[in-house]
C-alpha positions in Angstrom: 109.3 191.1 126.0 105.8 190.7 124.3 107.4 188.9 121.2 104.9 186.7 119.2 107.7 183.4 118.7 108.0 181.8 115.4 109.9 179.0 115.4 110.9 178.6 111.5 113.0 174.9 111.9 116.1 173.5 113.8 117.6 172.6 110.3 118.3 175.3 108.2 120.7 175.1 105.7 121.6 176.6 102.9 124.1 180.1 101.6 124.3 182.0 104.2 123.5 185.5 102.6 120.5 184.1 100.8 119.1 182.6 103.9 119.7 186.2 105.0 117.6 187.6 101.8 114.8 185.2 103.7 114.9 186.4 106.9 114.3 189.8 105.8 111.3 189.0 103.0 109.7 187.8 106.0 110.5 190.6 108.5 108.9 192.6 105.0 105.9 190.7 104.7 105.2 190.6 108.3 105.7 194.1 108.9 103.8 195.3 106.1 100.8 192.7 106.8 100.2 191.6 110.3 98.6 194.2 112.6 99.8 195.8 116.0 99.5 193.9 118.6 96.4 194.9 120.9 98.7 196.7 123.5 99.9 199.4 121.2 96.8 200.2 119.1 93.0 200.1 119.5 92.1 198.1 116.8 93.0 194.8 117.7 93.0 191.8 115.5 92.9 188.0 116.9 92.7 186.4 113.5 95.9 185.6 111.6 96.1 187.2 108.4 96.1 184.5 105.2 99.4 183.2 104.5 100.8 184.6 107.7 102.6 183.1 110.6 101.7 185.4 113.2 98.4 187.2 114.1 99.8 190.3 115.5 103.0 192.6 115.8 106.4 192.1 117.6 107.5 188.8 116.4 110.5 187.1 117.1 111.3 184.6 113.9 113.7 182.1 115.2 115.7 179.6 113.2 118.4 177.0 114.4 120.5 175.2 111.5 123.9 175.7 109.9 124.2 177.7 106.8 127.6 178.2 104.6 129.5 180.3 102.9 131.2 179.0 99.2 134.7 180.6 100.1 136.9 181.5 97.0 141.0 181.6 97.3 140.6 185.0 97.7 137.8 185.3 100.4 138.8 187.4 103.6 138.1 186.9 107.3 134.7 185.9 109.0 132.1 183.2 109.5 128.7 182.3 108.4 127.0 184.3 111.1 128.8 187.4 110.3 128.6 187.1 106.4 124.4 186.3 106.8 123.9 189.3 109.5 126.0 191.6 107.1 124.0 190.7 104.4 120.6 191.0 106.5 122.1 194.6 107.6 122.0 195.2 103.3 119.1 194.0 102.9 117.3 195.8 105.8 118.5 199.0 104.5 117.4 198.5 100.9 113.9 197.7 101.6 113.7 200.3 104.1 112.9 198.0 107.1 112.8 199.7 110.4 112.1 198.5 114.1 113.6 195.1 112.9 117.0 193.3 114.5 118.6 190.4 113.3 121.1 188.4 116.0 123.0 185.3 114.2 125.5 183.7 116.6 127.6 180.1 116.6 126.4 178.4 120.1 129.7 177.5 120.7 130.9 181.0 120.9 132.1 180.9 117.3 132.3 181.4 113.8 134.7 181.1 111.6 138.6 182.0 112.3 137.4 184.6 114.3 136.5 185.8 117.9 132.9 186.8 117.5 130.4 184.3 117.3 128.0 186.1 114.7 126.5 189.5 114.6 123.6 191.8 115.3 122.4 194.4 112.8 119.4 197.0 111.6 119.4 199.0 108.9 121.0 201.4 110.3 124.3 199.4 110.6 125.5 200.0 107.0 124.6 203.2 106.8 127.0 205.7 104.9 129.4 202.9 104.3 126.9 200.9 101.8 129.2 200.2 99.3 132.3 199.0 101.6 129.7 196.2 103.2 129.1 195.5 99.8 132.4 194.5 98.4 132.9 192.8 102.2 130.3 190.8 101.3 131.8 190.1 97.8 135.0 189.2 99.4 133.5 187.5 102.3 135.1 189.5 104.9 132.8 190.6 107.0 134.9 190.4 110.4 137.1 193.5 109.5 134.1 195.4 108.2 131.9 194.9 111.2 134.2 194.9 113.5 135.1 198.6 112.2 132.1 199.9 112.5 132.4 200.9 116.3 135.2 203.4 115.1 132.7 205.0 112.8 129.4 204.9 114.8 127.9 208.2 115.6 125.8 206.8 118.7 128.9 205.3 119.7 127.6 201.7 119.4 129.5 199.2 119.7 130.8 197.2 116.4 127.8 194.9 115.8 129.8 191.7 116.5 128.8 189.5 119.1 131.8 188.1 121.1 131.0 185.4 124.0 133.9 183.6 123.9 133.6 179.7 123.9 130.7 178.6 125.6 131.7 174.8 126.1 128.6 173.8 123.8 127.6 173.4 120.2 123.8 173.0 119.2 123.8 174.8 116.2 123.9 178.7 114.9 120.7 180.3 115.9 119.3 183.5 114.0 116.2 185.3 116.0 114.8 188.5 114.4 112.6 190.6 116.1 110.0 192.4 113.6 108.5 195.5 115.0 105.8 197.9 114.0 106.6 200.5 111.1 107.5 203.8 112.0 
């Protein structure tokens, strides 16, 4: 696919939306200062920037770990996969992030009381429904909201859960975002 790899760690830990808020200051930063790869521009740059992980544009971060989620007696239905993709999906949107897809998925086919195993989200996913994925995310109930956004998507996408069913293995979660070029 042409994807520079980034492996970030096999052990991340940690609340699962502000890993998200991670994720996406990278996908920032990268965007905004690694150059195009030499196949789609002329001006081709071999070195890696300072303070960069990557020399050139795609790049595919991807992390392995197990984050949480500090659940109240009130919280609502979903996993850690779900609640850190529908916070990425926020944070996407609010920094304006384009060309960039973040996939977080249980290896065992799940997360949570649910049947998805995580979910896959731009920042396009919470568009015109910004303030219901926000008080989702308050509540921690990110399956219903997700899993509703099929009924309301335009392109007729499907909801951006990702449902394998069990897979009859557990290594970890594993969160890969792919960082493309700016518009």
């Amino acid at each position: 696919l042409g994807y520079h790899p980034v492996i970030l760690g096999t052990e991340i830990e940690g609340e699962a939306k502000e890993i998200a808020r991670v994720y996406t200051a990278m996908a920032q930063y990268l965007q905004k200062k690694t150059q195009p790869s030499a196949a789609t521009t002329t001006t081709s740059t071999t070195a890696t920037p300072p303070f960069s992980v990557a020399h050139s544009l795609p790049v595919a971060l991807i992390a392995g770990g197990e984050t949480t989620v500090s659940l109240t007696s009130k919280s609502g239905k979903g996993g850690r996969n779900q609640e850190l993709a529908l916070a990425a999906a926020l944070q996407l949107e609010s920094l304006g992030l384009r060309n960039v897809i973040l996939a977080s998925a249980g290896t065992d086919g799940g997360d949570g009381p649910t049947d998805a195993a995580g979910g896959l989200v731009d920042a396009t996913t919470v568009a015109g429904s910004r303030s219901e994925a926000l008080q989702a995310l308050a509540d921690h109930n990110a399956y219903p909201y997700l899993d509703s956004l099929g009924d309301k998507n335009s392109e007729n996408r499907p909801p951006p859960l990702i449902k394998t069913g069990p897979t009859g293995t557990n290594v970890a979660d594993i969160c890969v975002t792919l960082i493309g070029t700016a518009p």
